[in-house]
Biopython code that builds the backbone (N, CA, C, O; Angstrom):
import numpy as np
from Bio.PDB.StructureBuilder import StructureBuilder

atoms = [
    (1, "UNK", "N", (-73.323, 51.309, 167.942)),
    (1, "UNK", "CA", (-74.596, 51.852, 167.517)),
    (1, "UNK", "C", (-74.714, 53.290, 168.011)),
    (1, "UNK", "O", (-74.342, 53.674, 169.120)),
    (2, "UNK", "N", (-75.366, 54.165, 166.905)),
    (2, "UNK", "CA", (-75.360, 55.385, 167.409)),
    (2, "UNK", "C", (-76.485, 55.808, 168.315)),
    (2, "UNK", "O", (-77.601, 55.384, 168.015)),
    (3, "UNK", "N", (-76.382, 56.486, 169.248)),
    (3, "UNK", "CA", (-77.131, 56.849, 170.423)),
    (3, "UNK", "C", (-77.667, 58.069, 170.350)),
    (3, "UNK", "O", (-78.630, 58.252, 171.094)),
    (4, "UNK", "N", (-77.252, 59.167, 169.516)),
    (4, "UNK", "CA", (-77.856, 60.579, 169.206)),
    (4, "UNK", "C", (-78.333, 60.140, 168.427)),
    (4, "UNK", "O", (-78.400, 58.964, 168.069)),
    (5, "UNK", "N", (-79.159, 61.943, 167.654)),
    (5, "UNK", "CA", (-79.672, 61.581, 166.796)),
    (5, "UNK", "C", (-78.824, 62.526, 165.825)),
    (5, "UNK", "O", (-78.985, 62.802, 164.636)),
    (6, "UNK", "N", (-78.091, 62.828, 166.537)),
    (6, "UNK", "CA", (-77.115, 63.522, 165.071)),
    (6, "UNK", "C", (-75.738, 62.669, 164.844)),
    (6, "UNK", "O", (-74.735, 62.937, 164.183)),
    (7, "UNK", "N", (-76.103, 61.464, 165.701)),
    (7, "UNK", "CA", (-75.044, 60.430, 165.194)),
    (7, "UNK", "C", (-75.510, 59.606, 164.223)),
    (7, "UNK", "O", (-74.924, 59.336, 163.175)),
    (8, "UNK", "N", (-76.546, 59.215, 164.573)),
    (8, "UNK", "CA", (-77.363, 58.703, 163.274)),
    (8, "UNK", "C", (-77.128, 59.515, 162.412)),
    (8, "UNK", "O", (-76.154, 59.151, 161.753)),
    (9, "UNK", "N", (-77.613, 60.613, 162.023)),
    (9, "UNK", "CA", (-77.263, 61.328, 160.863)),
    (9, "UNK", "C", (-76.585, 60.987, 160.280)),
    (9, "UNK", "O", (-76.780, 60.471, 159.179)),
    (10, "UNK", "N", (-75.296, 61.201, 160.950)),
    (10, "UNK", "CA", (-74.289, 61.365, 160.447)),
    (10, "UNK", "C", (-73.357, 60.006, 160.109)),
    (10, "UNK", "O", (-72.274, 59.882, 159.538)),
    (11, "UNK", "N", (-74.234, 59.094, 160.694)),
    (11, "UNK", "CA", (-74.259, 57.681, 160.140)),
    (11, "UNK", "C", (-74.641, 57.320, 158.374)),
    (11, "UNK", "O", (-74.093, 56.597, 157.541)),
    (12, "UNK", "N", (-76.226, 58.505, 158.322)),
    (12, "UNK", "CA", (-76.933, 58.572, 157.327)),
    (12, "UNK", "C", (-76.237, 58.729, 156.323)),
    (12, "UNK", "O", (-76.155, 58.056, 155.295)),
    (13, "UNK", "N", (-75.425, 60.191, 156.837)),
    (13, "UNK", "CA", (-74.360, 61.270, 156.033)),
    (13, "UNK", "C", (-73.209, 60.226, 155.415)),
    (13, "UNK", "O", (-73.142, 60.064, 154.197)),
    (14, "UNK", "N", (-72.424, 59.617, 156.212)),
    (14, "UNK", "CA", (-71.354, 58.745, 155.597)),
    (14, "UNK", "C", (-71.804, 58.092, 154.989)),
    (14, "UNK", "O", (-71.397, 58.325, 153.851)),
    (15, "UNK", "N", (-73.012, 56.683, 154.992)),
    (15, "UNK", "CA", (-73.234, 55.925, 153.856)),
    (15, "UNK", "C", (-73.508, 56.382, 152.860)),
    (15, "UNK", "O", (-73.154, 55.606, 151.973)),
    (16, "UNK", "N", (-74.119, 57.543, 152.338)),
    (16, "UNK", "CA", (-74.133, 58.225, 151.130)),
    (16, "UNK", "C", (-72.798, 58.742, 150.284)),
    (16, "UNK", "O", (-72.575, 58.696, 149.074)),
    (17, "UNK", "N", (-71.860, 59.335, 151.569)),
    (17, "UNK", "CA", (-70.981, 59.736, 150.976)),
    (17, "UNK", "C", (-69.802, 58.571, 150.806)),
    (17, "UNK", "O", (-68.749, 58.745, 150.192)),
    (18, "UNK", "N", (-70.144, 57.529, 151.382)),
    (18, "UNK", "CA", (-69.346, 56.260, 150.848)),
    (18, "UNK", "C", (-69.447, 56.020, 149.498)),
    (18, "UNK", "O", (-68.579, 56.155, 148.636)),
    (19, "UNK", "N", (-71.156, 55.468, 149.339)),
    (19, "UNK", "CA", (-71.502, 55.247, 148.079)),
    (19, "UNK", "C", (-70.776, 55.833, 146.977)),
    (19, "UNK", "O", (-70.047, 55.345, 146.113)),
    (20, "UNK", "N", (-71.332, 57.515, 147.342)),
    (20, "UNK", "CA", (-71.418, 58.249, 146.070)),
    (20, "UNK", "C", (-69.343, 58.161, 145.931)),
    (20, "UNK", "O", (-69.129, 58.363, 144.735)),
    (21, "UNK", "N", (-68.272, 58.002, 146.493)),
    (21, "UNK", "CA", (-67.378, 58.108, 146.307)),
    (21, "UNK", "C", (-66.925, 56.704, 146.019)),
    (21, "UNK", "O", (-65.957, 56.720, 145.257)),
    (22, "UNK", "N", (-67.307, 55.467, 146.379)),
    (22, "UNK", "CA", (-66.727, 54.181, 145.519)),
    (22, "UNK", "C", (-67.367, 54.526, 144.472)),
    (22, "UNK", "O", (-66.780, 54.005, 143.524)),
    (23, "UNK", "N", (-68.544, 55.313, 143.992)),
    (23, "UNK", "CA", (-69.270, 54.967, 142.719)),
    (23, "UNK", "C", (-67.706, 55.323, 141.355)),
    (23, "UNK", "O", (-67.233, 54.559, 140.514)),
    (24, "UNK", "N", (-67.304, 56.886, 141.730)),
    (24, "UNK", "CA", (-66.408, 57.858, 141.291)),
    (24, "UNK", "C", (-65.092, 57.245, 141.489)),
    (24, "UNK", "O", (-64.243, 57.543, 140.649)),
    (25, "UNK", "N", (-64.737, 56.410, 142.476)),
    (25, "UNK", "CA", (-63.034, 55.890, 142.262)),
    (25, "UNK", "C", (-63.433, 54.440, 141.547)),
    (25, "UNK", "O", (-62.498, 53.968, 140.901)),
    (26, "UNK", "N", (-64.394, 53.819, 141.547)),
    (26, "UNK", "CA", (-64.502, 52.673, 140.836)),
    (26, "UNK", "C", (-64.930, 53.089, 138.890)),
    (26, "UNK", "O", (-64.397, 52.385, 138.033)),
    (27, "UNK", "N", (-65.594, 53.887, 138.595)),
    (27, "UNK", "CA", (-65.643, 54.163, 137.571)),
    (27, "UNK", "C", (-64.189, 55.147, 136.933)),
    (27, "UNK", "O", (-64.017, 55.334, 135.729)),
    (28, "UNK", "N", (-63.350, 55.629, 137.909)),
    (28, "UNK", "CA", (-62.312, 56.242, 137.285)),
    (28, "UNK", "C", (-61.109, 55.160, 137.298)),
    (28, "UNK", "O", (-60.363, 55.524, 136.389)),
    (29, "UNK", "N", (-60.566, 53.993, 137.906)),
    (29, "UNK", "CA", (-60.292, 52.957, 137.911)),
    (29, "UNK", "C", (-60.502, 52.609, 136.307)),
    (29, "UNK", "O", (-59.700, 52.814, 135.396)),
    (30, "UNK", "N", (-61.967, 51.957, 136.225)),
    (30, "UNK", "CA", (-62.340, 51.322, 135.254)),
    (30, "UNK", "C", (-61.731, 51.989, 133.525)),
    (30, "UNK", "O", (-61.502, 51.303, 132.529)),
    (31, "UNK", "N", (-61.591, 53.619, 133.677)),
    (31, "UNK", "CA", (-60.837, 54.458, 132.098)),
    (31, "UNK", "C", (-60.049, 54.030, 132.883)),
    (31, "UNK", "O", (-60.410, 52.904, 132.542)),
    (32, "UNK", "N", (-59.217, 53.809, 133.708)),
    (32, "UNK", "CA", (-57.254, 54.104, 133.564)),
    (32, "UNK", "C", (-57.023, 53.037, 133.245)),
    (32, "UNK", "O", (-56.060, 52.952, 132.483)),
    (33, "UNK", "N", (-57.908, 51.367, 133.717)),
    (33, "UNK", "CA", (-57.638, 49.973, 133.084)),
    (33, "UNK", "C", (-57.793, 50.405, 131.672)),
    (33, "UNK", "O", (-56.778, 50.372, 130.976)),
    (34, "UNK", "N", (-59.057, 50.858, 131.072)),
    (34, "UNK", "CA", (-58.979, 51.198, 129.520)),
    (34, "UNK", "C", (-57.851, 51.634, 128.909)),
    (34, "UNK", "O", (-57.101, 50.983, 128.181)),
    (35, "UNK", "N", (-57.768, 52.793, 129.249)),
    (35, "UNK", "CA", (-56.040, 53.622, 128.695)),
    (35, "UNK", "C", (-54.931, 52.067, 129.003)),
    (35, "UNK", "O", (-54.330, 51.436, 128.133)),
    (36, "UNK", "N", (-54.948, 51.832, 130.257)),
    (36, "UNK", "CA", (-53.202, 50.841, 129.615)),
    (36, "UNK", "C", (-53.919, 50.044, 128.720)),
    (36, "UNK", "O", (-53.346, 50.167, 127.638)),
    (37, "UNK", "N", (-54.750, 49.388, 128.621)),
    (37, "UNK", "CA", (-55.540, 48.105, 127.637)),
    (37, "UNK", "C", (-55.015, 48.809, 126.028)),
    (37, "UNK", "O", (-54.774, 48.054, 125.086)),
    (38, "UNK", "N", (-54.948, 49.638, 125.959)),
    (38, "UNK", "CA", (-54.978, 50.496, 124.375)),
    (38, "UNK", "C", (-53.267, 50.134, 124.439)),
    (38, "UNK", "O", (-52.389, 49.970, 125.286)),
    (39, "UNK", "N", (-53.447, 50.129, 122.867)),
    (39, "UNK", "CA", (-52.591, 49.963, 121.912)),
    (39, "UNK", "C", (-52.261, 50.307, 120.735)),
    (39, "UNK", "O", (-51.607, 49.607, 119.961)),
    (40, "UNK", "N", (-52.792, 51.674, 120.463)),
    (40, "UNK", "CA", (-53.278, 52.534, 119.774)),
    (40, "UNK", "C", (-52.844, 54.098, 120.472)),
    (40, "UNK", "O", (-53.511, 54.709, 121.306)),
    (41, "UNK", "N", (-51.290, 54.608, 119.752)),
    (41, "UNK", "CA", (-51.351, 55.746, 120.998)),
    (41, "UNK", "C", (-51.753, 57.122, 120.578)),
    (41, "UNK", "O", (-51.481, 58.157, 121.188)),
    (42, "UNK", "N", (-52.584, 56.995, 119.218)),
    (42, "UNK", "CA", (-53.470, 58.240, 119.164)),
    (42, "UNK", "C", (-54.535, 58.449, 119.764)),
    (42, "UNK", "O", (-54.770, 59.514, 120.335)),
    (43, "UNK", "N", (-55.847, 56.830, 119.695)),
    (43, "UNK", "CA", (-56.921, 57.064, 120.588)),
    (43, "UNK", "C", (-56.143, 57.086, 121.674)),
    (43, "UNK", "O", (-56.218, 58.265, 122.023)),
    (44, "UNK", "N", (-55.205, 56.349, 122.692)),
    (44, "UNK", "CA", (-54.669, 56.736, 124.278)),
    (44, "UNK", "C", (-54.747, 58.369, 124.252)),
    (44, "UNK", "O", (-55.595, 58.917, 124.956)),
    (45, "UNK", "N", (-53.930, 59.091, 123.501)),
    (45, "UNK", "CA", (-53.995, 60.643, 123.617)),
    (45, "UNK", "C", (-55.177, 61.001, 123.519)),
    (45, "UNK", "O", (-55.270, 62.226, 123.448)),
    (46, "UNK", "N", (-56.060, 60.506, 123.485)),
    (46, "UNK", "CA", (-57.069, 61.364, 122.773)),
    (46, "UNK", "C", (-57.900, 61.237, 124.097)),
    (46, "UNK", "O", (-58.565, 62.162, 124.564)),
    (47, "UNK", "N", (-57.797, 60.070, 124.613)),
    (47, "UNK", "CA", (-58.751, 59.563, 126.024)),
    (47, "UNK", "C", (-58.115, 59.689, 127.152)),
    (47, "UNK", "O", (-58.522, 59.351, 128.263)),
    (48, "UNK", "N", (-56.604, 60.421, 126.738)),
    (48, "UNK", "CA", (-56.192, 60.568, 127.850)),
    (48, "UNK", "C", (-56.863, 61.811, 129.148)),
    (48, "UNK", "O", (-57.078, 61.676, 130.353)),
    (49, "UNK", "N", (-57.038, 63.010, 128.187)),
    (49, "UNK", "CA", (-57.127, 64.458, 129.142)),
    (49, "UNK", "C", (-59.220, 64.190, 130.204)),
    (49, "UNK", "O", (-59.576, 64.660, 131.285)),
    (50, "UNK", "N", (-60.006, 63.296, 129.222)),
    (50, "UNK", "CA", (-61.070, 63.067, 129.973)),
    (50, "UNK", "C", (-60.598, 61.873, 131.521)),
    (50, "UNK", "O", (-61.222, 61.862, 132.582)),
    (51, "UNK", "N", (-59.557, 61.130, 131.244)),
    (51, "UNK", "CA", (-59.343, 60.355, 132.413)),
    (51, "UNK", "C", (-58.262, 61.476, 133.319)),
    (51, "UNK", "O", (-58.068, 61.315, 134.524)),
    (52, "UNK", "N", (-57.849, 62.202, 132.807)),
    (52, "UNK", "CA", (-57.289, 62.885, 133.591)),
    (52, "UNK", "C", (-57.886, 64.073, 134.351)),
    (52, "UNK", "O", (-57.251, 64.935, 134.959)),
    (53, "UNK", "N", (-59.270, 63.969, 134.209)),
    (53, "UNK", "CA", (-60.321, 65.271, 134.692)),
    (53, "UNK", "C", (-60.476, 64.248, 135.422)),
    (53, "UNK", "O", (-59.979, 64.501, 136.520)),
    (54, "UNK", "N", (-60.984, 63.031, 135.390)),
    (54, "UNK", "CA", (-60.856, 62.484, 136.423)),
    (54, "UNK", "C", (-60.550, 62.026, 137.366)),
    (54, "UNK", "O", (-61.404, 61.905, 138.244)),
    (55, "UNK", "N", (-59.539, 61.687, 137.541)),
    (55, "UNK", "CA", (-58.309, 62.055, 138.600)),
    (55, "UNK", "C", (-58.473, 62.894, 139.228)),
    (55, "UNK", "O", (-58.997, 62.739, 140.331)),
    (56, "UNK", "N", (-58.088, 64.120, 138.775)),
    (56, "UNK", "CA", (-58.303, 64.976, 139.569)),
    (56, "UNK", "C", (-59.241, 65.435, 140.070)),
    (56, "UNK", "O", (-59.073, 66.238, 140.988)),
    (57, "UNK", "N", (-60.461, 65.110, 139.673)),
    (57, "UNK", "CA", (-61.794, 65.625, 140.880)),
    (57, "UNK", "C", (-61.821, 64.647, 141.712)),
    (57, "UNK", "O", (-62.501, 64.855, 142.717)),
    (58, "UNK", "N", (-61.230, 63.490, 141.618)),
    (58, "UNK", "CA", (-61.333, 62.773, 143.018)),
    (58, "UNK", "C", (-60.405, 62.909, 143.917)),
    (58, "UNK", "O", (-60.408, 62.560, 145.097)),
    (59, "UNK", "N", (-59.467, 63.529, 143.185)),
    (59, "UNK", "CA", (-58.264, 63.951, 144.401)),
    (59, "UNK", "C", (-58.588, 65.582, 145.351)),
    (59, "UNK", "O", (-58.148, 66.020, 146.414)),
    (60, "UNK", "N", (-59.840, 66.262, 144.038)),
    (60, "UNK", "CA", (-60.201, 67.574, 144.775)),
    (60, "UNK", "C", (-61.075, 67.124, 145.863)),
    (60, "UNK", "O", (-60.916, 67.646, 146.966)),
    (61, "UNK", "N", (-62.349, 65.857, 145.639)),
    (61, "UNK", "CA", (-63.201, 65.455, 146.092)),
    (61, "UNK", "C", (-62.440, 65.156, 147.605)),
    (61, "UNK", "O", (-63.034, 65.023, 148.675)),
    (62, "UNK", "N", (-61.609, 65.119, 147.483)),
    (62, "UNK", "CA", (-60.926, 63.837, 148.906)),
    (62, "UNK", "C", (-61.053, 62.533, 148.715)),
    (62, "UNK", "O", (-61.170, 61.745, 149.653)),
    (63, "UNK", "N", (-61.043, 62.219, 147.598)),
    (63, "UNK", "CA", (-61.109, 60.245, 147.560)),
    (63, "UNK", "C", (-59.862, 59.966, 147.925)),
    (63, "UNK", "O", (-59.318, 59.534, 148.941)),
    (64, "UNK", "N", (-59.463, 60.386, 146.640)),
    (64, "UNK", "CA", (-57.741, 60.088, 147.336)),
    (64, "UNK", "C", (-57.158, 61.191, 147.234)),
    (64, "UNK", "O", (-57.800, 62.241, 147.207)),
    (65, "UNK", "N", (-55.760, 61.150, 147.155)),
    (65, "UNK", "CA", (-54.549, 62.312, 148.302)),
    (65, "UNK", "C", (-53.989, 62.997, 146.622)),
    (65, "UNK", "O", (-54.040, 62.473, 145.509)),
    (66, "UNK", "N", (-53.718, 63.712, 146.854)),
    (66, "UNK", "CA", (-53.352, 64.633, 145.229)),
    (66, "UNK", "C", (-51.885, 64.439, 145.139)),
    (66, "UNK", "O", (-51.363, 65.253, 144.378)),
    (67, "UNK", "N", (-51.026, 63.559, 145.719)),
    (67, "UNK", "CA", (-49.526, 62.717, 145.197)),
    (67, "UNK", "C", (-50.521, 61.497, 144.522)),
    (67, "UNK", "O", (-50.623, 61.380, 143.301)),
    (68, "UNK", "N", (-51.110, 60.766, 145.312)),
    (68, "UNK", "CA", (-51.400, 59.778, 144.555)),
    (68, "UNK", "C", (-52.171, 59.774, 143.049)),
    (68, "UNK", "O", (-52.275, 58.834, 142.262)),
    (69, "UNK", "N", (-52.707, 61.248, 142.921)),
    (69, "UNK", "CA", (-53.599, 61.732, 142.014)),
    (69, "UNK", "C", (-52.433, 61.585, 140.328)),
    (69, "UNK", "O", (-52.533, 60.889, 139.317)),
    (70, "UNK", "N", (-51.299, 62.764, 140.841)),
    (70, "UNK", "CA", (-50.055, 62.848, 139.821)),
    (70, "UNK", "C", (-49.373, 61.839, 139.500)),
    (70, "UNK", "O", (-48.993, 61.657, 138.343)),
    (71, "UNK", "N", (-49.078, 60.913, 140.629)),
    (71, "UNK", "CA", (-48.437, 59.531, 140.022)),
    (71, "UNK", "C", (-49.243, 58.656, 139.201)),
    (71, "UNK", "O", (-48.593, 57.917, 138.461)),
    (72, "UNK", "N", (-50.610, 58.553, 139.149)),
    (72, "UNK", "CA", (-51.220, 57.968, 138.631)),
    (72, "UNK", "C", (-51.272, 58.769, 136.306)),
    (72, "UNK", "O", (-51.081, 58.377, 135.154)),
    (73, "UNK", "N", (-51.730, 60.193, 137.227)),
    (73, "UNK", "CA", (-51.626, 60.708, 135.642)),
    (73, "UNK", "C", (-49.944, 60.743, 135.433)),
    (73, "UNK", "O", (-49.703, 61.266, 134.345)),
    (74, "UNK", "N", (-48.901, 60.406, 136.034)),
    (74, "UNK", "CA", (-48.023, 60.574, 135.408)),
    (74, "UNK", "C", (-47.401, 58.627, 134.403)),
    (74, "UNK", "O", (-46.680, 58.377, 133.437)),
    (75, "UNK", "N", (-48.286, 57.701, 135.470)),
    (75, "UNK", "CA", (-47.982, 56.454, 134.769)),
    (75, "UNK", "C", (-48.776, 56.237, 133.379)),
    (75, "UNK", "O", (-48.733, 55.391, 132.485)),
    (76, "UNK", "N", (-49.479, 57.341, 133.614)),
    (76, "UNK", "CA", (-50.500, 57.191, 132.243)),
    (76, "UNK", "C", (-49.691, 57.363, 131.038)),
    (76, "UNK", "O", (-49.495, 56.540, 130.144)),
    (77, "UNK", "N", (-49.127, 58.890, 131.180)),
    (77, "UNK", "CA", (-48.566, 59.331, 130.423)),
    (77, "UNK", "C", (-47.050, 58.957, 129.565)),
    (77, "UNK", "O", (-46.538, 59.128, 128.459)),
    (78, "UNK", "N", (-46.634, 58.111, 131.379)),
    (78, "UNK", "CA", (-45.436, 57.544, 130.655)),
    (78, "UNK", "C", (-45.624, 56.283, 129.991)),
    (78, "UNK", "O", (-44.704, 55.845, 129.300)),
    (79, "UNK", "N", (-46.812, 55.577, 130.125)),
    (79, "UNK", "CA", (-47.568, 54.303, 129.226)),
    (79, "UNK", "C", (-47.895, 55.008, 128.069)),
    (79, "UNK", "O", (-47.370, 54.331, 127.186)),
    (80, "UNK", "N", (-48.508, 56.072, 127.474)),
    (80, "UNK", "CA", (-48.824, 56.578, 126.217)),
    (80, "UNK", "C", (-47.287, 56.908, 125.359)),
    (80, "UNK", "O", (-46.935, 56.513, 124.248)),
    (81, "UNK", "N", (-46.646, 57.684, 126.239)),
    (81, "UNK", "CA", (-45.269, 58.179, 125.267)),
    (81, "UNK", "C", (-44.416, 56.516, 125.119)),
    (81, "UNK", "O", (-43.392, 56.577, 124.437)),
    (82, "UNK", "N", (-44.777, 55.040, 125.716)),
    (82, "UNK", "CA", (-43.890, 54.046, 124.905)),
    (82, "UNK", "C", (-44.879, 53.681, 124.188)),
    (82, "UNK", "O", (-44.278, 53.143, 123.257)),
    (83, "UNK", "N", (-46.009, 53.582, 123.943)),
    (83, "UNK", "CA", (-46.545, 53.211, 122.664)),
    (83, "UNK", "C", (-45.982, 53.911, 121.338)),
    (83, "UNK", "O", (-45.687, 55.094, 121.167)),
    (84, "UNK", "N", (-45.916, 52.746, 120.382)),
    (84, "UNK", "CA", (-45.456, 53.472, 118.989)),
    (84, "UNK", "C", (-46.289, 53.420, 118.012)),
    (84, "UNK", "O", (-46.011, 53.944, 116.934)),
]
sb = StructureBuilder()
sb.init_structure("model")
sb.init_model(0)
sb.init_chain("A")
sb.init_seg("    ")
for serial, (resi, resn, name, xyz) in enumerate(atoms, 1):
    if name == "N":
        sb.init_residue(resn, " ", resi, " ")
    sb.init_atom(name, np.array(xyz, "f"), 0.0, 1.0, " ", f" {name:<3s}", serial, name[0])
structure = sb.get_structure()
């Protein structure tokens, strides 16, 4: 338990910034399940570059680490180029 009061804060500070960052890796999760689900590799191209803005602001954000950011847009991509 925090004993300052700028530990509290900053207690305050993290649960927000928890929130607001599962909100952003759980909704960017949710397009990359979409994209492999497709079977269709014109809409995939087409939905690809908005899931890929996403990615990357969570890797700018600090959610996650910007290797894990590229491997992810790169499984995308190599899932779109075997669709026929």
């Amino acid at each position: 338990m925090a004993n300052h009061a700028s530990a509290k804060k900053a207690d305050r500070q993290n649960e927000r910034r928890n929130l607001h960052n599962k909100y952003y890796a759980k909704t960017t999760r949710n397009a990359i399940r979409d994209i492999r689900k497709m079977t269709d590799k014109k809409a995939a191209e087409e939905g690809a570059p908005k899931v890929y803005a996403m990615i990357d602001k969570l890797a700018k954000i600090g959610v996650i680490h910007k290797n894990k950011a590229s491997n992810l847009k790169s499984g995308i991509a190599v899932y779109i180029n075997k669709l026929s």
